[in-house]
C-alpha positions in Angstrom: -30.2 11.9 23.3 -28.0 10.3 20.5 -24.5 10.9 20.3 -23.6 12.2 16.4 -20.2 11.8 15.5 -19.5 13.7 12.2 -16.1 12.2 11.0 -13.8 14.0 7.9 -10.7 11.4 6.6 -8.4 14.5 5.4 -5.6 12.7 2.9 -3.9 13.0 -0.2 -3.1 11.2 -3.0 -0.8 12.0 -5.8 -2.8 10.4 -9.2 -1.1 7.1 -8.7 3.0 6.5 -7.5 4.4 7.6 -10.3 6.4 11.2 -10.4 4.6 11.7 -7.0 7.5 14.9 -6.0 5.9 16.5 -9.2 2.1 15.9 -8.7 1.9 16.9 -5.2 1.6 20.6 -5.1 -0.7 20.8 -7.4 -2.3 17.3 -5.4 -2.3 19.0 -2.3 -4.0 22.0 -2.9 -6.7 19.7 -4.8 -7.5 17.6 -2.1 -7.2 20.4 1.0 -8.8 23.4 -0.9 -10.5 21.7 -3.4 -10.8 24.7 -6.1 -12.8 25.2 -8.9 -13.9 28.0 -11.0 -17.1 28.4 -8.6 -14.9 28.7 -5.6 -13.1 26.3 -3.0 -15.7 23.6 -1.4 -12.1 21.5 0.2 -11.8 21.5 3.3 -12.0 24.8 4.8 -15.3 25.0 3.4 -16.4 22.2 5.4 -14.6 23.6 8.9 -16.5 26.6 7.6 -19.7 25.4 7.4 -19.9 23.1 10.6 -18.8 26.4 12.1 -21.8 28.5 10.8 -24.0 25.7 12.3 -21.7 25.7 15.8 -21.3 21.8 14.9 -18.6 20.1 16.3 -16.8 17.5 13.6 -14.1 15.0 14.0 -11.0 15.6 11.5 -9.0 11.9 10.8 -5.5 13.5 9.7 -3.1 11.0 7.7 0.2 12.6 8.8 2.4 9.6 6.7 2.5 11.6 3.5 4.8 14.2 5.5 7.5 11.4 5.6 7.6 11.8 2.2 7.0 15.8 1.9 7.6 17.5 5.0 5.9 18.5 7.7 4.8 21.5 6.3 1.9 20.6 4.7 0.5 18.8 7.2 0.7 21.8 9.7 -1.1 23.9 7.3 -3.9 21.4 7.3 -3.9 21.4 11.5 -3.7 24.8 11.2 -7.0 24.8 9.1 -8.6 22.5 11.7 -7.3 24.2 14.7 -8.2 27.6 13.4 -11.8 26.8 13.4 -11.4 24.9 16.8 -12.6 21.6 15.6 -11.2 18.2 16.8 -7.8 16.1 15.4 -7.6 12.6 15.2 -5.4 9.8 13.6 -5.7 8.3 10.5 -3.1 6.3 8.6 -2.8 4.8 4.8 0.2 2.8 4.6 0.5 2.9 0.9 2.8 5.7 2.0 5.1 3.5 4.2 7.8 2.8 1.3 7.6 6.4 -0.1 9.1 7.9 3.3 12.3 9.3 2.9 13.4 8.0 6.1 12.0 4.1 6.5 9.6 4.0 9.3 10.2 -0.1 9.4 12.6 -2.6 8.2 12.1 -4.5 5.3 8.9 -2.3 3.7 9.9 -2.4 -0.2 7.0 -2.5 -1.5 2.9 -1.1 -1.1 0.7 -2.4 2.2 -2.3 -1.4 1.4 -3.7 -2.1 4.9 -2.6 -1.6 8.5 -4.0 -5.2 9.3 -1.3 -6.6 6.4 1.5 -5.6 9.2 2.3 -7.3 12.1 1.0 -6.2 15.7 4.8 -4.9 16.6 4.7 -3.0 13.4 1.2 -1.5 13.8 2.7 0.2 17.3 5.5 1.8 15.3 3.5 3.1 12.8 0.8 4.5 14.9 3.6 5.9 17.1 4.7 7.4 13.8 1.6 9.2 13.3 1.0 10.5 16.5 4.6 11.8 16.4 4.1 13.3 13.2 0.6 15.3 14.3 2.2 15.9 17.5 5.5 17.6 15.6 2.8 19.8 13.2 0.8 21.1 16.0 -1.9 18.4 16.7 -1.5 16.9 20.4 -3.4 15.0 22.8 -5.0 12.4 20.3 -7.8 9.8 21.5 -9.0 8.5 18.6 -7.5 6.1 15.2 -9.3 5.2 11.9 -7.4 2.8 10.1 -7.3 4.1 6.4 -10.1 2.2 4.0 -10.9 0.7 7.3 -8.1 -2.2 6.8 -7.8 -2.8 10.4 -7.7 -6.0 12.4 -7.6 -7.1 16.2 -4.1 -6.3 16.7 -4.8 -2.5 16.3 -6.7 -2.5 19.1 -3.8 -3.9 21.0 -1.2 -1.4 18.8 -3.6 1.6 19.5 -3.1 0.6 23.6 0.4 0.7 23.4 0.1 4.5 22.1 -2.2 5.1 25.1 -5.2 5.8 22.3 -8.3 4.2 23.8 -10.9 5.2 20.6 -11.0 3.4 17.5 -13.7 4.3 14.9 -12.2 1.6 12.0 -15.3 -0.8 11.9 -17.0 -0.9 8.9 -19.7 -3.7 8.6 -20.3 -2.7 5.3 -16.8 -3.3 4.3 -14.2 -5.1 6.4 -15.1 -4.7 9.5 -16.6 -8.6 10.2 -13.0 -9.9 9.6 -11.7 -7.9 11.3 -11.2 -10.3 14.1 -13.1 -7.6 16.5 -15.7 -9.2 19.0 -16.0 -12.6 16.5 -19.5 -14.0 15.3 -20.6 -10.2 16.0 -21.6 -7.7 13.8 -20.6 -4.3 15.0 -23.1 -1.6 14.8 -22.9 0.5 17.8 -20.3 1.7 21.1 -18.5 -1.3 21.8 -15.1 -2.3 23.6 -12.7 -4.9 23.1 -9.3 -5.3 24.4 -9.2 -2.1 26.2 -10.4 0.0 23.1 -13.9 1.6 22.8 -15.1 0.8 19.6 -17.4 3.4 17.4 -18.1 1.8 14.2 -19.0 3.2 11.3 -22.9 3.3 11.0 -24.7 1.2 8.6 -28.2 0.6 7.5 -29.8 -1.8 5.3 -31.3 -0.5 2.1 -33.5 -2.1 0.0 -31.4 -4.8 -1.6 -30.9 -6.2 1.6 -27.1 -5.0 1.8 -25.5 -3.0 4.3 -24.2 0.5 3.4 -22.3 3.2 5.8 -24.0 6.6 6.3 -21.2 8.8 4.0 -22.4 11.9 2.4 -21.5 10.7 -1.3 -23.5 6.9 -0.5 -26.9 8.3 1.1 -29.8 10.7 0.4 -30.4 13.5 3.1 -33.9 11.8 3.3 -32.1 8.7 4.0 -29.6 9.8 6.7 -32.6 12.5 8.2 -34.8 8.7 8.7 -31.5 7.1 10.2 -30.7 9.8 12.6 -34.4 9.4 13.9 -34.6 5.6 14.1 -31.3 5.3 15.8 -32.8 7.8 18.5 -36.3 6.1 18.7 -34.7 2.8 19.1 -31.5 3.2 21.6 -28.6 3.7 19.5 -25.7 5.2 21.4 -23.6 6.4 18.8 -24.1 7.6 15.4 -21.3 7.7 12.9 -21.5 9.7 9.9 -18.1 9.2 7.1 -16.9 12.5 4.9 -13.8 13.5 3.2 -11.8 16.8 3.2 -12.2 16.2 -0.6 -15.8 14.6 -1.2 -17.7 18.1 -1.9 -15.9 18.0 -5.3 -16.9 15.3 -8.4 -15.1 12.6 -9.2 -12.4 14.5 -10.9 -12.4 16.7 -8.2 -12.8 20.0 -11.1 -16.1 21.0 -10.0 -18.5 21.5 -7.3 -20.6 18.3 -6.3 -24.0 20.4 -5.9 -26.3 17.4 -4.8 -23.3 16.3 -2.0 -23.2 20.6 -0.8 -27.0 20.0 -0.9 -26.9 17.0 1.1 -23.8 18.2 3.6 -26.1 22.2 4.5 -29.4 20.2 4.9 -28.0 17.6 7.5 -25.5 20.0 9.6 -29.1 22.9 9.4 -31.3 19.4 10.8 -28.8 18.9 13.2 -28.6 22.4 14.4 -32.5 22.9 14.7 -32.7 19.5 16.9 -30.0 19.7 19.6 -32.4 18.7 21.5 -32.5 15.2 20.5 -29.2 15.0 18.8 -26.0 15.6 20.5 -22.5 16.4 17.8 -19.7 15.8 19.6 -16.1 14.6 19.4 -14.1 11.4 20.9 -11.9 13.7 23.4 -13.6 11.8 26.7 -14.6 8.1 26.5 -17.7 6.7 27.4 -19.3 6.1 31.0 -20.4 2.8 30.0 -20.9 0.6 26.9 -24.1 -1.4 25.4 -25.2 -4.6 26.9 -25.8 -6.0 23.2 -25.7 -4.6 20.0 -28.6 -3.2 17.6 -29.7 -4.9 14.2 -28.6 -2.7 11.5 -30.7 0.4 10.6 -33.6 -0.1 7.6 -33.9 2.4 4.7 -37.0 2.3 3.3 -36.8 1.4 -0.9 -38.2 4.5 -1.7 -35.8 6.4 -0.1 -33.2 4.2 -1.9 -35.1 4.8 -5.2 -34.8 8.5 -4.6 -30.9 8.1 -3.9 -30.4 6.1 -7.0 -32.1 9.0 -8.8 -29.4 11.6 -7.3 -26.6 9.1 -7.6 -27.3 8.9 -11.0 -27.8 12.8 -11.6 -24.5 12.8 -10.0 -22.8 10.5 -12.8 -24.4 12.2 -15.1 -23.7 15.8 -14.4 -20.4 15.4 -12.4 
């Protein structure tokens, strides 16, 4: 049995930092709602969706942006993720540190883009931040942290601890996750733990250009992830960690549907309700009895899968 961890960011950004008061109303209901003239595929339609299938998915909130707006907002979007009975998590961008209207640190005057840009004491504060913010909109009991773009180091781990949050799912191999300073010389690709922190990174696979890539709905085929879910089962994985966003069934301009990312999102949560028996969705609310000995080469993507995700991906920039 593999354990499947399907994982939604939910943020917000305001078109850049300028007149951000203005743009996020109209912002807001973009990135939570996501409506078009076809209908609303935001986040509700994903809660709705993993609930048609009975799935269970992991929702990373970033509660900052209600330093800024009010907390509000960010109980509507627990109330969308409670409603449905799905599981809330933390997830923090600090480029919203120096926009709160009440400075959550000393000195912050201009954009961090990256929790690992602030010192360990300061990671604790801001953490505690978030937690207090999910807490104050309805979420409580959090387990889990994803550090926003994955810009995380080894002194999360140790911030995370001091909130009494013993999950962090921030590694990214494909990204930042081998600086990160996380079990050195080692690249991350299943359960780990360091410092007192289970790590579940962020799966990755190799495709055929010999780079690694994260299994995210907008970067793989459903052929590719379908072969990835099987080989991680056939060879031992423990974890499997799949990467969405409340926003990423939209195009790039978030004005219409993304119909090959829909396609992809009903075909995997429809395998993943046909094969319970081999794959198990769950959520980070109990940690693990034990850990791997030693960790897995990456996954392999055959090229012709990869040839038939460049096709879509190029559909995609086509039509989108």
């Amino acid at each position: 049995m593999l354990d499947v961890f399907f994982t939604v960011d939910v943020e917000i950004w305001c078109n850049g930092w300028n007149d951000i008061d203005a743009e996020f109303p109209d912002c807001f209901r973009q990135y939570i709602y996501g409506p078009t003239s076809g209908g609303n595929y935001g986040l509700p339609y994903t809660l709705g969706t993993l609930d048609e299938y009975g799935l269970r998915g992991v929702f990373f909130v970033e509660p900052l942006f209600a330093t800024r707006f009010g907390i509000e907002p960010l109980a509507e979007i627990v109330g969308l993720i409670r409603d449905r009975r799905q599981e809330i998590q933390l997830h923090l961008h600090t480029e919203w540190v120096d926009e709160s209207r009440v400075p959550l640190l000393q000195d912050v005057d201009r954009k961090r883009q990256f929790l690992r840009y602030f010192s360990r004491d300061e990671q604790a504060a801001l953490v505690a931040a978030g937690k207090r913010l999910l807490a104050d909109a309805g979420a409580n009991n959090i387990s889990a942290f994803r550090a926003g773009s994955f810009g995380f180091n080894r002194d999360t781990l140790h911030a995370l601890v001091q909130n009494q949050i013993t999950i962090d799912s921030s590694y990214n191999a494909s990204m930042m996750g081998l600086d990160s300073g996380v079990l050195p010389g080692i690249v991350i690709t299943d359960l780990a733990a360091c410092d007192g922190v289970y790590e579940y990174p962020l799966t990755v696979f190799n495709d055929w250009s010999g780079r690694l890539r994260h299994a995210q709905l907008t970067a793989c085929s459903y052929r590719e992830m379908e072969g990835l879910l099987w080989q991680a089962l056939e060879t031992g994985q423990r974890s499997f960690v799949i990467l969405s966003h409340s926003f990423e069934l939209l195009n790039r301009g978030r004005t219409r549907p993304d119909h090959v990312v829909i396609q992809r999102y009903r075909k995997l949560c429809s395998f993943l309700d046909r094969n319970r028996d081999a794959f198990r969705v769950r959520g980070f609310g109990a940690s693990p009895d034990d850990v791997p000995a030693a960790q897995p080469a990456p996954l392999v993507s055959p090229m012709w899968k990869a040839a038939g995700r460049m096709v879509e991906q190029a559909y995609r920039r086509r039509y989108g």
